[in-house]
C-alpha positions in Angstrom: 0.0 0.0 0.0 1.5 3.8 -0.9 2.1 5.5 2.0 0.8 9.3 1.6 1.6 12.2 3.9 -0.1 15.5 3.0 1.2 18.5 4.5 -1.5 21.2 4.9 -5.6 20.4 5.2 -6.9 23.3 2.9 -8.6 22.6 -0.1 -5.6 21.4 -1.9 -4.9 19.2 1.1 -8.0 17.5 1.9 -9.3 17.1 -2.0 -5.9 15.2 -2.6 -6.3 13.2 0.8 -10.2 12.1 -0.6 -8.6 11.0 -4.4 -5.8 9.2 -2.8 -8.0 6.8 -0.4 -10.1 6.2 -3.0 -7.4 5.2 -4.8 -6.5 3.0 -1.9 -3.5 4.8 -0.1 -2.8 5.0 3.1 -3.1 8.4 3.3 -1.7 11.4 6.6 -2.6 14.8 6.3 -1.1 17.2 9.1 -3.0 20.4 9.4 -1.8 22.9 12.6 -4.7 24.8 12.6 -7.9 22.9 11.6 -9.0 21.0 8.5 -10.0 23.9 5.7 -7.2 25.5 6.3 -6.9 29.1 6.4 -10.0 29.0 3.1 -12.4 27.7 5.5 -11.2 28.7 8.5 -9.9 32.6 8.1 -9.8 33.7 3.9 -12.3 32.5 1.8 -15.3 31.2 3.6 -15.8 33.5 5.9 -15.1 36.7 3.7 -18.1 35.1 1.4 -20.2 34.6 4.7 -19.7 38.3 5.2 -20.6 39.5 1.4 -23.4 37.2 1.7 -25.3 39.3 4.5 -24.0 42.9 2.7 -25.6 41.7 0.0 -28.9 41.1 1.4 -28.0 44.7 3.2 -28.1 46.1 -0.3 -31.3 44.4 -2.0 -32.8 46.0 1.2 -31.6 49.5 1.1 -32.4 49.1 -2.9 -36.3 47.9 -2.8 -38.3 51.1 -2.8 -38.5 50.7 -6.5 -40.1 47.3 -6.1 -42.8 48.8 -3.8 -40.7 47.4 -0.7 -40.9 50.6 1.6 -38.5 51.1 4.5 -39.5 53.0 7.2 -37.5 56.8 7.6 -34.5 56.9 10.2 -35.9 58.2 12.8 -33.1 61.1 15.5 -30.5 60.5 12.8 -30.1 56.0 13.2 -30.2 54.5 10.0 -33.1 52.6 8.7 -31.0 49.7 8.5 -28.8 48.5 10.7 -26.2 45.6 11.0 -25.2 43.8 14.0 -21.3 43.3 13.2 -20.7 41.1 16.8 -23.8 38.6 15.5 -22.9 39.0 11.9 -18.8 37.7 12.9 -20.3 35.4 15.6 -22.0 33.5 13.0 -19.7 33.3 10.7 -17.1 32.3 12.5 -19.6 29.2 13.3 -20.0 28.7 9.9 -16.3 28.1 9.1 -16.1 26.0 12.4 -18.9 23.9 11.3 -17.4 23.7 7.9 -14.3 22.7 8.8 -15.6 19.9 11.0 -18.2 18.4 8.5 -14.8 18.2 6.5 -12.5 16.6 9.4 -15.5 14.0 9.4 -15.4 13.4 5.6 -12.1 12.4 5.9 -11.9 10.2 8.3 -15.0 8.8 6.9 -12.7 7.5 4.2 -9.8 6.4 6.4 -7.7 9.5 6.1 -5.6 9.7 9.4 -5.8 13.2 10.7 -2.7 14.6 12.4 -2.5 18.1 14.1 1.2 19.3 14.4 4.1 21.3 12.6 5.4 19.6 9.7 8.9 19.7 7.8 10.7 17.9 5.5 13.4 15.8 6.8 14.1 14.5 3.5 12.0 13.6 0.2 10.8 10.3 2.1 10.3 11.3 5.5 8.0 14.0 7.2 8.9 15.3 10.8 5.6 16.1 13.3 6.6 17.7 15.8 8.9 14.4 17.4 7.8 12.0 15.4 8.6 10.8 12.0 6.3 8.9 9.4 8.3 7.6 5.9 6.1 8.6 3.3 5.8 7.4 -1.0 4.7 10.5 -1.9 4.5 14.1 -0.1 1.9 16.3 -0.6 2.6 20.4 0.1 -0.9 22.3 0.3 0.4 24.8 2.8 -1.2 28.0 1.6 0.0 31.1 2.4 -0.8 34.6 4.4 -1.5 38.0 3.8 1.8 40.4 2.9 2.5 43.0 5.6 4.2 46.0 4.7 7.1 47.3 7.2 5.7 50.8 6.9 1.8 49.5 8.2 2.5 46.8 10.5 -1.0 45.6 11.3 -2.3 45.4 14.9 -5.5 43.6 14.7 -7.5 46.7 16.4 -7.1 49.1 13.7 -4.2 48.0 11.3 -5.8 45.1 9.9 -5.1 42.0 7.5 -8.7 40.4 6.1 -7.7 37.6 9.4 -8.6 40.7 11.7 -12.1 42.2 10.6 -14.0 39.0 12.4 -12.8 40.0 15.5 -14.2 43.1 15.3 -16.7 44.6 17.8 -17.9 47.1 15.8 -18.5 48.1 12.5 -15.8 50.4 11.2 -17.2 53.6 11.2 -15.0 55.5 8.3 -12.8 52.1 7.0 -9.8 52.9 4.5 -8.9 49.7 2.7 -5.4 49.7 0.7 -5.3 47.4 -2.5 -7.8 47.1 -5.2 -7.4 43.7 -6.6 -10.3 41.2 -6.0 -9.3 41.0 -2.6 -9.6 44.8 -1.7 -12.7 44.8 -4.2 -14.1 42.3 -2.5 -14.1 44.0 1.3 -14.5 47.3 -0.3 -18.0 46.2 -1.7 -19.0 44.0 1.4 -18.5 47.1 4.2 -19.7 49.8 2.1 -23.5 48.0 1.8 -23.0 47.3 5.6 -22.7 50.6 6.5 -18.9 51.6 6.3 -18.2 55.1 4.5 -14.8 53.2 2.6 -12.2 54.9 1.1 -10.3 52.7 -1.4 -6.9 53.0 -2.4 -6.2 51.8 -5.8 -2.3 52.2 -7.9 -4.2 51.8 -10.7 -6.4 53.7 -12.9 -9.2 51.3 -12.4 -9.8 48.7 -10.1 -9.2 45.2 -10.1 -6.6 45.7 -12.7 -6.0 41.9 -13.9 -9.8 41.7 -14.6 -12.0 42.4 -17.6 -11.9 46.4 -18.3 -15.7 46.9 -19.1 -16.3 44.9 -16.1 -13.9 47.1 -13.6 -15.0 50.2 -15.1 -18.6 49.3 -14.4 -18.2 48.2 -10.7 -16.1 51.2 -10.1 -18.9 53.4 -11.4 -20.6 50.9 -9.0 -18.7 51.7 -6.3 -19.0 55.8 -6.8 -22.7 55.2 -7.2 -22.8 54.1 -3.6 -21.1 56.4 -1.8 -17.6 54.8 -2.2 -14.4 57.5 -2.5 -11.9 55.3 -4.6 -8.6 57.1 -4.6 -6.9 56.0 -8.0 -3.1 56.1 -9.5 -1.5 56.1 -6.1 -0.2 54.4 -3.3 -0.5 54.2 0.6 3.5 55.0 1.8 2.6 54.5 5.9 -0.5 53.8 8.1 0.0 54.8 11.9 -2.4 54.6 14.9 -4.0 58.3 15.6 -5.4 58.7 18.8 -8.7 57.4 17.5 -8.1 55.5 14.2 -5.6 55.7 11.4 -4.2 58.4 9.5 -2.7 56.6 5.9 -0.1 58.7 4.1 -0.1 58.7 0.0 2.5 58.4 -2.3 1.2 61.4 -3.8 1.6 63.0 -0.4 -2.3 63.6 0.4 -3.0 61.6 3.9 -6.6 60.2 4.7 -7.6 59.5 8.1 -10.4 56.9 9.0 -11.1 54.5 11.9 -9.7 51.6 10.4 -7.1 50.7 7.8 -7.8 47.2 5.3 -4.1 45.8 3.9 -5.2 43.8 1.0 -1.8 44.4 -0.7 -0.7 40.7 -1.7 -0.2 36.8 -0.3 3.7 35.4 1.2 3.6 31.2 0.6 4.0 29.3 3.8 7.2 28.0 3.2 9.3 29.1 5.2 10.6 26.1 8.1 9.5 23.1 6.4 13.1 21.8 5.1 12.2 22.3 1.3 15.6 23.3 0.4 17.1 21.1 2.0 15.2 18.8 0.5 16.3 19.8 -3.2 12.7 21.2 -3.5 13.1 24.7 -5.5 11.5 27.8 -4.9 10.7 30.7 -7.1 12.2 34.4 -6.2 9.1 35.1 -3.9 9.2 31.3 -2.0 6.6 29.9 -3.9 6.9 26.4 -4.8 7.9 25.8 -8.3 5.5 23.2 -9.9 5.0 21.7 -13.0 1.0 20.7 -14.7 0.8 17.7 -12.7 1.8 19.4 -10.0 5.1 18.0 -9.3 8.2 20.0 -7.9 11.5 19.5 -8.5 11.9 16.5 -6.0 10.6 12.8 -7.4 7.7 11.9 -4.9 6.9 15.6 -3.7 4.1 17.1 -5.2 2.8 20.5 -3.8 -0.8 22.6 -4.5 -2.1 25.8 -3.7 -1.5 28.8 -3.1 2.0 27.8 -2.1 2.5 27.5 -5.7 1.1 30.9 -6.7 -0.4 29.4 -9.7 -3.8 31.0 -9.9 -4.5 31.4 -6.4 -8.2 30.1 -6.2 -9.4 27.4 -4.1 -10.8 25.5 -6.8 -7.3 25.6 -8.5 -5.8 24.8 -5.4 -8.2 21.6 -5.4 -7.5 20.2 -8.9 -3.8 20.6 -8.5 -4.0 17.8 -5.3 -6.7 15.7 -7.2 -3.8 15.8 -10.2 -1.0 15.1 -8.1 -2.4 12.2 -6.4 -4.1 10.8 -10.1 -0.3 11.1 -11.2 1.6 10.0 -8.0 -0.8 6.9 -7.7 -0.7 5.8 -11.6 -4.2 6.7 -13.3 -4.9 8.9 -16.3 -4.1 12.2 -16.2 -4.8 15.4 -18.1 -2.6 17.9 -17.0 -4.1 21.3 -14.9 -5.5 23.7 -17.7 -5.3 27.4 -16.6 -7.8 28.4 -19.3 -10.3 26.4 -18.5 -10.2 28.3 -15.0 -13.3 29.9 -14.3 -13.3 33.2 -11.3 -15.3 35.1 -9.8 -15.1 38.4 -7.7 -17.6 38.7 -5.1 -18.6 41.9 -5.2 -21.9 43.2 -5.6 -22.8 42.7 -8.9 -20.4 39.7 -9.1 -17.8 39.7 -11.8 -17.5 36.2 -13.3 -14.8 35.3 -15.8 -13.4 32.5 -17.9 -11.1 31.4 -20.8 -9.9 33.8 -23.3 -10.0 37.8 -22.4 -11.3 40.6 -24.7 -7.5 41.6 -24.7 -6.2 38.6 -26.3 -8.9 38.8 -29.2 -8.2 42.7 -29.2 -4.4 42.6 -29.1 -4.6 39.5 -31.9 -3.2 37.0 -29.8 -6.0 34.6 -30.5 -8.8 34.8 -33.8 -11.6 35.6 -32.4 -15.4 37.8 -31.9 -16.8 38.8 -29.2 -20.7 40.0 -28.3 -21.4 41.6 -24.9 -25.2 41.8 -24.0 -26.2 44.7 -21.1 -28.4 42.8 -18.6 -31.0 46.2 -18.1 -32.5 44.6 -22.0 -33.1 41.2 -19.6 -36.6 40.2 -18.5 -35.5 38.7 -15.5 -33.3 41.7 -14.6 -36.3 44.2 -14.9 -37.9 42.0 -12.7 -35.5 42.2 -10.3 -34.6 45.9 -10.7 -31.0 45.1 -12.2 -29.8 47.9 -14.3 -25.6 47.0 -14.1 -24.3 44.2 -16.0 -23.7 42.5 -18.9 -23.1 39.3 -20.5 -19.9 38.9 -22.9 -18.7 35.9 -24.9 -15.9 35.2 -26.6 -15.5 32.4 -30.1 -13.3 31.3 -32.4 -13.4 33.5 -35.5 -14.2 30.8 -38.2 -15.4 27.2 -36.4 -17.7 29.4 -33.4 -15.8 27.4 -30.8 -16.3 29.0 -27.2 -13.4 30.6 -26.3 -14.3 32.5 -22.9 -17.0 34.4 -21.6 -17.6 37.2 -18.8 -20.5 38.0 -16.9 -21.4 40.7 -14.1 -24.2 40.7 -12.6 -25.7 38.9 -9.7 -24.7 35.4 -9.3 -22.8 35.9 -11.6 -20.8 33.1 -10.1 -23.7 30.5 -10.7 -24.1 31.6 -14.2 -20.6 31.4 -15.5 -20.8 27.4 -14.9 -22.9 27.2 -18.4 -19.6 29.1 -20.7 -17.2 27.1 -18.5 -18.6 24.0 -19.8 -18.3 25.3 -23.0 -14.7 26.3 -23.1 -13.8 22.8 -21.1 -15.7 20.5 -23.7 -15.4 22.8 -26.7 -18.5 23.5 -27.2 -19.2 26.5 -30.2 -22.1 29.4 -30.7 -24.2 27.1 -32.0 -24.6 24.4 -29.6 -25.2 26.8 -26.9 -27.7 29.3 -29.2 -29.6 25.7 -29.9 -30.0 24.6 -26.0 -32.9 25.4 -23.9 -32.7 28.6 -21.5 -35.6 28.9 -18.6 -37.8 31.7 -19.4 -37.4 34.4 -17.8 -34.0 33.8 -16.6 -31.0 35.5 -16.6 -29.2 33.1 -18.0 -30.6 33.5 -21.3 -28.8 36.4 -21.8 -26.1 33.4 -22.2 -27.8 31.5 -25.1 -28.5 35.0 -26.6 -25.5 36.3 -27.0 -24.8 32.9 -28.7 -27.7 33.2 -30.7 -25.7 36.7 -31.7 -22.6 35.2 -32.5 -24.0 32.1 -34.3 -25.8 35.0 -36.6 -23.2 37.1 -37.0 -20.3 37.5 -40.2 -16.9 36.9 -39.7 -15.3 39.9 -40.6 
């Protein structure tokens, strides 16, 4: 029987663990702080818990046009009001309950769970704590952690990381979040509907910078919409304690004082102490894990996942590179991990969901293709629903119609996208999608219509 340690109980972790006793393994996994790891327990399930309840905040402050009245604040206290200390309880049961149900799925299917510090001894052997298990094949899925920066050390009171705000007693009052990826998006979004005047802080010209530009514009226009300052095309130098909040400094030299301070300003892999050098296992300039498509490192035997690899740092990602390794560790069929076949999604509110090939690449003429891009207010099901932001884009092959990609923003968004990532996985084209059957009304036939579009339209 192969003997199979895994180092780290996220997603990459425990999704390997469940492949590998199916396969018949005897399979280890050593997580030190709870099975989920720090996407169940502290990153992504409970940041989603939080955006889940902002966004029922907003459908609630929006309804008056839907004949939903809310009654006036009454001696200046808002009409709605969020209970941050039974909004953080709760999800901080949710994660906990989460990460449980999972602890008993695996041992449900045999997988010994260890809890401990684990290193490398050598390519065969994993040390916990003082004892030693020999091992066929090693597993790295040790995540990683939010980057601090020396100049705004967080505290956890006002300095925070995302691992801070469910601690928090109270709703930050005036919250200044630094970083406008998905991440600072994301949080940007979530306090703003729950209350929070937010001031982001964006290097860029736009927000969310690596995503679709129609679909940043539009949530940034979003974002102003709602009351949101976003400060663009500069940078946050410092962030100190002021006697009552935070004063952050600008690169441009204009300082902004709040209550609170958001770092959303990158990830650092966890892999630092666990013998991977000394192991032979390389590292990449920022300490990620170097990796190839079936997920091996430079070491025969030690395969790693995650975001300790830095490829695509999604928990679904994260998932299929275990399920790989331990399909190519263990002897089955393989295909190796497809990055544009990926599907994402940022969780603001509208959502932003995104797969395969990017207006740029058809726009630059990297890949032969059209695109069609369908607003969402022309939608029966969005009238319904009072949705006036959003669209629906998809990408296809210029000549054959095969789906090449495919964005969509507007709520559950993230649901929706499932339909175009089928399509890019399995090749579908135009046509197959324009000919399948859409609920009516939906807004997911805004999907088969822009195929309907593209099936119609001439190649230039």
């Amino acid at each position: 029987m192969t003997k199979v340690v895994i180092i780290g109980g996220g997603p990459g972790g425990y999704e390997a663990a469940l492949v590998a006793a199916q396969l018949g393994a005897d399979v280890t996994v050593v997580e030190r702080d709870g099975i989920g790891g720090s996407c169940v327990l502290t990153d992504c399930v409970p940041s989603k818990s939080l955006i889940a309840t902002s966004t029922r905040t907003t459908y609630v402050r929006e309804s008056s046009v839907l004949g939903i009245n809310i009654p006036e604040a009454v001696a200046d206290e808002p009409a709605v009001e969020v209970d941050i200390r039974h909004v953080n309880g709760r999800i901080k049961r949710l994660a906990q309950a989460q990460s449980d149900d999972t602890r008993a799925r695996l041992i449900k299917e045999g997988v010994e769970v260890m809890v401990g510090e684990a290193r490398l001894v050598d390519p065969h052997i994993v040390a916990v704590d003082d004892q030693r298990i020999r091992a066929d094949v090693i597993l790295l899925a040790t995540g990683a952690h939010p980057r601090e920066l020396p100049t705004a050390e967080p505290d956890g009171e006002r300095i925070l990381t995302w691992r801070h705000l469910y601690d928090l007693e109270e709703l930050p009052s005036d919250l200044i979040v630094v970083g406008s990826g998905v991440t600072g998006a994301e949080f940007a979004s979530a306090y703003q509907a729950l209350g929070s005047d937010v001031t982001l802080v964006s290097s860029r010209e736009l927000v969310m910078p690596t995503q679709d530009s129609d679909a940043a514009e539009l949530l940034q226009g979003v974002f102003a919409r709602r009351g949101m300052t976003v400060l663009s095309q500069t940078r946050a130098e410092s962030v100190v304690r002021t006697e009552d909040g935070v004063r952050v400094t600008l690169s441009d030299g204009r300082t902004v004082d709040g209550s609170h301070c958001l770092m959303t300003v990158g990830m650092i892999p966890n892999t630092d102490g666990l013998g991977l050098e000394e192991a032979g296992v390389g590292l990449g300039d920022a300490g990620f894990v170097e990796v190839d498509r079936v997920s091996r490192t430079t070491v025969p035997g030690v395969y790693a996942a995650g975001d300790c690899t830095g490829v695509n740092m999604l928990a679904s990602v994260a998932a299929m590179q275990g399920r790989i390794a331990m399909w190519h560790a263990l002897g089955e069929a393989v295909a190796p991990l497809q990055l544009s076949t990926v599907a994402s999604t940022v969780f603001t509110h509208p959502e932003l969901a995104a797969v395969g090939t990017s207006e740029d690449d058809i726009r630059s003429g990297r890949v032969d293709g059209r695109i069609v891009s369908l607003p969402l207010n022309t939608n029966p099901r969005a009238k319904m629903n009072n949705v006036g932001e959003g669209f629906v884009k998809l990408i296809c092959r210029q000549h054959t119609g095969i789906v090449l990609g495919g964005v969509i923003v507007g709520p559950r968004a993230s649901e929706l996208i499932l339909g175009v990532s089928i399509a890019v996985q399995q090749r579908l084209t135009v046509d197959d999608i324009a000919h399948t059957f859409s609920v009516y009304p939906s807004l997911s036939g805004s999907v088969t219509e822009a195929a309907r579009s593209l099936m119609l339209a001439s190649p230039e």
